[in-house]
Biopython code that builds the backbone (N, CA, C, O; Angstrom):
import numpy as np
from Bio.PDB.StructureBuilder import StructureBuilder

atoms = [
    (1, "UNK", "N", (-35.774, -14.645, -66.467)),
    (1, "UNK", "CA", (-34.464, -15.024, -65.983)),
    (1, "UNK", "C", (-33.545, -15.220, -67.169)),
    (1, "UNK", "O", (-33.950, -15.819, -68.166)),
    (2, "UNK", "N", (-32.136, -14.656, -67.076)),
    (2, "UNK", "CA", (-31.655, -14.493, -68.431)),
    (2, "UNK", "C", (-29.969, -15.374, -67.659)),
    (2, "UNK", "O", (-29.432, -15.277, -66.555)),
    (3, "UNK", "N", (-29.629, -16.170, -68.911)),
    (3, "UNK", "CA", (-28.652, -17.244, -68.463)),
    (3, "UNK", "C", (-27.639, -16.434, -69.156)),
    (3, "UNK", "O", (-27.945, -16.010, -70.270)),
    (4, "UNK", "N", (-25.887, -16.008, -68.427)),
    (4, "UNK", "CA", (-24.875, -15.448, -69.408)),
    (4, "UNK", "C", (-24.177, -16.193, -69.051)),
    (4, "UNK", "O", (-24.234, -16.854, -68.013)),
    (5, "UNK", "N", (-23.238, -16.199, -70.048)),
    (5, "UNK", "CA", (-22.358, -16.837, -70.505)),
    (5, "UNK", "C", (-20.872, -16.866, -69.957)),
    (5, "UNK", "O", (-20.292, -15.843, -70.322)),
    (6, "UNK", "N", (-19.747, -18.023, -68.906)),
    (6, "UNK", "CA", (-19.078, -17.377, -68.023)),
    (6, "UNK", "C", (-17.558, -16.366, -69.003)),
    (6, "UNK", "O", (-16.957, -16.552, -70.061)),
    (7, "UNK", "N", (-17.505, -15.483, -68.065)),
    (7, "UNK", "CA", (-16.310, -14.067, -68.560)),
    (7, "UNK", "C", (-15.069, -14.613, -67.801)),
    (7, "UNK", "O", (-14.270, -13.755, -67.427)),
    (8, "UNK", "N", (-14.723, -16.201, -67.455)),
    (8, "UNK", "CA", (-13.834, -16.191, -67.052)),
    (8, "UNK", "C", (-13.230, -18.212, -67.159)),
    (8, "UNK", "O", (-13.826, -19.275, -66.986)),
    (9, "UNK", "N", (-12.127, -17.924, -67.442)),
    (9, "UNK", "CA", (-11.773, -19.510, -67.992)),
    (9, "UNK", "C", (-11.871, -19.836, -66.531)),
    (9, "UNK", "O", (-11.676, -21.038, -66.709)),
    (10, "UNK", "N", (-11.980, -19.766, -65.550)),
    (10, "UNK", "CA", (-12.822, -21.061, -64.468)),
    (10, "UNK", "C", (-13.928, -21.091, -64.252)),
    (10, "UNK", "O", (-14.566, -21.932, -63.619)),
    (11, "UNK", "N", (-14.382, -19.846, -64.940)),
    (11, "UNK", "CA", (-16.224, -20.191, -64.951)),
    (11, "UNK", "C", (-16.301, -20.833, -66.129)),
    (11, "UNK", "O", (-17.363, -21.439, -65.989)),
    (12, "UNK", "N", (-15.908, -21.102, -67.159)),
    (12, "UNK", "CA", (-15.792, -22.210, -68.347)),
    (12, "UNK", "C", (-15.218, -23.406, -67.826)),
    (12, "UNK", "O", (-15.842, -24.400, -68.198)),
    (13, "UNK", "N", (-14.347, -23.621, -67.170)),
    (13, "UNK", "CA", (-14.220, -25.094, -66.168)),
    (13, "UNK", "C", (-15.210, -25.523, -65.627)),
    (13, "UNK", "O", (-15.697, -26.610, -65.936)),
    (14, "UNK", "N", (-15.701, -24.739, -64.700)),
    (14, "UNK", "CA", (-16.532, -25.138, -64.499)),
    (14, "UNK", "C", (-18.025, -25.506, -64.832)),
    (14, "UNK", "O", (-18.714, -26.283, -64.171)),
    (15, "UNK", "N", (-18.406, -24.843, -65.929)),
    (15, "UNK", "CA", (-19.655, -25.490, -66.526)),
    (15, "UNK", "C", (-19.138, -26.266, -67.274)),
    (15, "UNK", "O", (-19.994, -27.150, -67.239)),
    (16, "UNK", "N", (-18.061, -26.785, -68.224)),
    (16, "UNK", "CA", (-17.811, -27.872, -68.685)),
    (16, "UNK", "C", (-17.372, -28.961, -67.556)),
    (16, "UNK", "O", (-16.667, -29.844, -68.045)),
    (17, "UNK", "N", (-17.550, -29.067, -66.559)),
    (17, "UNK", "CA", (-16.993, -30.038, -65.494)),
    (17, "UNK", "C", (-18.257, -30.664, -65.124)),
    (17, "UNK", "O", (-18.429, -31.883, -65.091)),
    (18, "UNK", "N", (-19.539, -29.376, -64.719)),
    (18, "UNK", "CA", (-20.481, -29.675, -64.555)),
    (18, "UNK", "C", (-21.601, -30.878, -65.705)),
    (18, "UNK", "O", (-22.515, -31.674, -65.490)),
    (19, "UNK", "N", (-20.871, -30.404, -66.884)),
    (19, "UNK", "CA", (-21.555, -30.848, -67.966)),
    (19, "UNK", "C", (-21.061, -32.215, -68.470)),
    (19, "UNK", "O", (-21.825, -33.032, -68.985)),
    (20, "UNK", "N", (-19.755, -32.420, -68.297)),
    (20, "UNK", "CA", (-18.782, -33.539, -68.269)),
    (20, "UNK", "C", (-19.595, -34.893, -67.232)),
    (20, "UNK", "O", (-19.700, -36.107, -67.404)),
    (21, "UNK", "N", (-19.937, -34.196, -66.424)),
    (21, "UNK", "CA", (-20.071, -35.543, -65.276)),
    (21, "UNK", "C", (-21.555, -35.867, -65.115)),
    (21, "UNK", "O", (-21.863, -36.936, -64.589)),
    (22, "UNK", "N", (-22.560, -34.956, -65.561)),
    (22, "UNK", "CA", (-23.856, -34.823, -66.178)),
    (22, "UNK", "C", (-23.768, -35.778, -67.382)),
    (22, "UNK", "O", (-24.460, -36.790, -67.267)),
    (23, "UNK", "N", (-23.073, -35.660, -68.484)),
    (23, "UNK", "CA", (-23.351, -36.651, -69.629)),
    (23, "UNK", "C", (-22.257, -38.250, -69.118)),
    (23, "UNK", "O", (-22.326, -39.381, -69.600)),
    (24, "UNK", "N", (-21.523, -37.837, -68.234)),
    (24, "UNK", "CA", (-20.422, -39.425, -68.040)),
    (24, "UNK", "C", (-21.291, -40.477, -68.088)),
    (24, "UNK", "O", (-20.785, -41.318, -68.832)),
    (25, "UNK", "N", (-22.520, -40.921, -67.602)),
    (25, "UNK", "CA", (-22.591, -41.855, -67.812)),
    (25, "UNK", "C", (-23.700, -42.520, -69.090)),
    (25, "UNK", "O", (-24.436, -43.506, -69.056)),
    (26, "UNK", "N", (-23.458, -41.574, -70.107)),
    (26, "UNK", "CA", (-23.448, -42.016, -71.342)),
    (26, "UNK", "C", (-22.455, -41.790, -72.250)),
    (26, "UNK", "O", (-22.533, -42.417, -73.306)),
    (27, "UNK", "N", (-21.439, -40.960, -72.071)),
    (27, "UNK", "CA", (-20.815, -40.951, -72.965)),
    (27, "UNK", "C", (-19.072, -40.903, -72.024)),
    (27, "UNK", "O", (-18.392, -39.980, -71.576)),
    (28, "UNK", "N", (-18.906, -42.433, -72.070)),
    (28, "UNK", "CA", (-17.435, -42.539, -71.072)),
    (28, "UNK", "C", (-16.256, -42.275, -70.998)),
    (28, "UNK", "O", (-15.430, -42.443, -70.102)),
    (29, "UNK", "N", (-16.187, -41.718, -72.293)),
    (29, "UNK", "CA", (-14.748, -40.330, -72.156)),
    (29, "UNK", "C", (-14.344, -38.997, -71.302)),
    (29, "UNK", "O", (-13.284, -38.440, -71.021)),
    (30, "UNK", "N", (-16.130, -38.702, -70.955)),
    (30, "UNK", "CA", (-16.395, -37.073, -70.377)),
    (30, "UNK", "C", (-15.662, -37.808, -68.878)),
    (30, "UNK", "O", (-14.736, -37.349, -68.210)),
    (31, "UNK", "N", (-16.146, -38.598, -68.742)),
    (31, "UNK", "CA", (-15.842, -39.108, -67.460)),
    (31, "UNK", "C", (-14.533, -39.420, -66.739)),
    (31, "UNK", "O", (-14.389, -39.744, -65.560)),
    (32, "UNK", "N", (-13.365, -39.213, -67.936)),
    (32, "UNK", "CA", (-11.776, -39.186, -67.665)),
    (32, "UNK", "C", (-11.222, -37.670, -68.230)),
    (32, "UNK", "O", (-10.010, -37.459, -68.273)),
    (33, "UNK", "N", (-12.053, -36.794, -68.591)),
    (33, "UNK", "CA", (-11.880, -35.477, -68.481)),
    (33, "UNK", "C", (-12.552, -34.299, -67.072)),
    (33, "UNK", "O", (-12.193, -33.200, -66.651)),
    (34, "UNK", "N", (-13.502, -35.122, -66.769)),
    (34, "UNK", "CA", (-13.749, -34.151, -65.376)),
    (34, "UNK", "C", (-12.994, -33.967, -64.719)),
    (34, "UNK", "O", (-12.727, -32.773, -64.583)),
    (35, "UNK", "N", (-12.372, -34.719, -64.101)),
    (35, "UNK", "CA", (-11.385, -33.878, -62.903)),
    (35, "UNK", "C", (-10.119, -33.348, -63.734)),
    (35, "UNK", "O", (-9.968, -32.193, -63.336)),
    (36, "UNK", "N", (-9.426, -33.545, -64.411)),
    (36, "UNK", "CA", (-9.150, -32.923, -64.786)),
    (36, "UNK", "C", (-9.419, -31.004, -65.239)),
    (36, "UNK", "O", (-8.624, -30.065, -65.182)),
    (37, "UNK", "N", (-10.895, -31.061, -65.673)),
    (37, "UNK", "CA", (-11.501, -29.710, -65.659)),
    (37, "UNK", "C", (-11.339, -29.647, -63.887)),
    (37, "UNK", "O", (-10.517, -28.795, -63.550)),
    (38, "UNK", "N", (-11.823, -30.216, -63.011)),
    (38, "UNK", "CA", (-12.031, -29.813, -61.647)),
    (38, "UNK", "C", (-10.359, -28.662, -60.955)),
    (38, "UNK", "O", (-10.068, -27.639, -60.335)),
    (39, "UNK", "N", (-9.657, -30.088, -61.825)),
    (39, "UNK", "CA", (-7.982, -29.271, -61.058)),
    (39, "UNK", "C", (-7.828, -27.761, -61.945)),
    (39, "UNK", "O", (-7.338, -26.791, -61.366)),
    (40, "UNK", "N", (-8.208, -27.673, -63.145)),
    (40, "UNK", "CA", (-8.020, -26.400, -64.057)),
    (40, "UNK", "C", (-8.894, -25.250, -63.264)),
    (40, "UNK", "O", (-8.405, -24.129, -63.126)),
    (41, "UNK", "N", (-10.445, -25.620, -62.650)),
    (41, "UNK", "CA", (-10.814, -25.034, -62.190)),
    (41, "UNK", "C", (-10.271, -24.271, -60.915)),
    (41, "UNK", "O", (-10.301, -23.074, -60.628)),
    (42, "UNK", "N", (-9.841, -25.207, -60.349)),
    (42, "UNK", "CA", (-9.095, -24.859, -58.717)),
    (42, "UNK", "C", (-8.020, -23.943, -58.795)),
    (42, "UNK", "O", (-7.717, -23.093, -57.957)),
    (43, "UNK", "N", (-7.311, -24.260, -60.183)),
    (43, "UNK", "CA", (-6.098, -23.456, -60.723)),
    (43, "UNK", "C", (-6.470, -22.283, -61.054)),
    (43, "UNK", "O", (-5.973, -21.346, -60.430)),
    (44, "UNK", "N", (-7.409, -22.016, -62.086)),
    (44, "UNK", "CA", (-7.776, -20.820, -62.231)),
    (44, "UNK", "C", (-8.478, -19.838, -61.500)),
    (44, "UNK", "O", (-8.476, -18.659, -61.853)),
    (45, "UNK", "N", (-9.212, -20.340, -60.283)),
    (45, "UNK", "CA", (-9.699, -19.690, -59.768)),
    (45, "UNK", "C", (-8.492, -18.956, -58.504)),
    (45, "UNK", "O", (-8.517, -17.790, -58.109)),
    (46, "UNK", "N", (-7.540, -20.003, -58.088)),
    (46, "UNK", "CA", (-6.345, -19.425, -57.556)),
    (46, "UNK", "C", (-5.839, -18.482, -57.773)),
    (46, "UNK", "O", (-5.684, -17.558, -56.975)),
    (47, "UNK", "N", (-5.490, -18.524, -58.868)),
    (47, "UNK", "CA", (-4.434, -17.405, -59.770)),
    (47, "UNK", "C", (-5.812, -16.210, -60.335)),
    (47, "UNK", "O", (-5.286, -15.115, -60.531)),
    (48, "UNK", "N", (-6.646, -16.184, -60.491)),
    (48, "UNK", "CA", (-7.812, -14.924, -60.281)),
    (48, "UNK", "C", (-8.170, -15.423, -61.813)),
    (48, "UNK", "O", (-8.958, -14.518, -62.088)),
    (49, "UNK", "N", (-8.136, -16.130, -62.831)),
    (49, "UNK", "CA", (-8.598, -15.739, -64.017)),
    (49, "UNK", "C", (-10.041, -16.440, -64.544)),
    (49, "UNK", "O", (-10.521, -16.121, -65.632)),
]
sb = StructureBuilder()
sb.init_structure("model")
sb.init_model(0)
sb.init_chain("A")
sb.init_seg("    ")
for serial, (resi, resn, name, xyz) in enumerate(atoms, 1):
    if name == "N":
        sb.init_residue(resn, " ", resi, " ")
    sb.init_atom(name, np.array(xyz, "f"), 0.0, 1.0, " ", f" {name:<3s}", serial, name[0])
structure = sb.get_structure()
């Protein structure tokens, strides 16, 4: 099974969103950047990019 890498800035939202809220509760900054990634995600995936 081979893991690639996402070809699109909301597939990069989204694994940093995923990864953001995965480490929040050790490191409590990620945790006032997730949604933020969440709305970028929603955005980008809107607009196709």
């Amino acid at each position: 099974m081979k893991v690639s890498m996402p070809k699109t800035i909301s597939g990069w939202c989204m694994w940093l969103f995923f990864l953001c809220v995965g480490l929040a509760p050790f490191v409590a900054i990620l945790g006032t950047i997730a949604p933020w990634l969440a709305l970028a995600y929603a955005v980008f995936s809107f607009i196709g990019m």
